[in-house]
C-alpha positions in Angstrom: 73.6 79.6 101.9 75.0 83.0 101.2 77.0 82.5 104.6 78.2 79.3 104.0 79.6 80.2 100.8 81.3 83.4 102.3 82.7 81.3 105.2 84.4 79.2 102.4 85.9 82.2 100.3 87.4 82.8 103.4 89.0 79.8 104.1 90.4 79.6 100.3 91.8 83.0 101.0 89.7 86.1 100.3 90.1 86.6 97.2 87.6 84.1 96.9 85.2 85.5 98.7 85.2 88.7 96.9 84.3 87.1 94.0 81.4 85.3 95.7 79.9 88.5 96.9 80.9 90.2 93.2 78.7 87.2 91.8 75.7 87.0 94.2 75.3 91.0 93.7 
């Protein structure tokens, strides 16, 4: 699920996925 999520973040942009990681941790 983690992955999934990341893999998202990064299609929005990145910025995105930073927060995702800053939220799971």
């Amino acid at each position: 699920m983690f992955l999934h999520l990341k893999t998202a973040g990064r299609l929005q942009g990145g910025q995105a996925e930073i927060h995702l990681d800053f939220h799971f941790k």
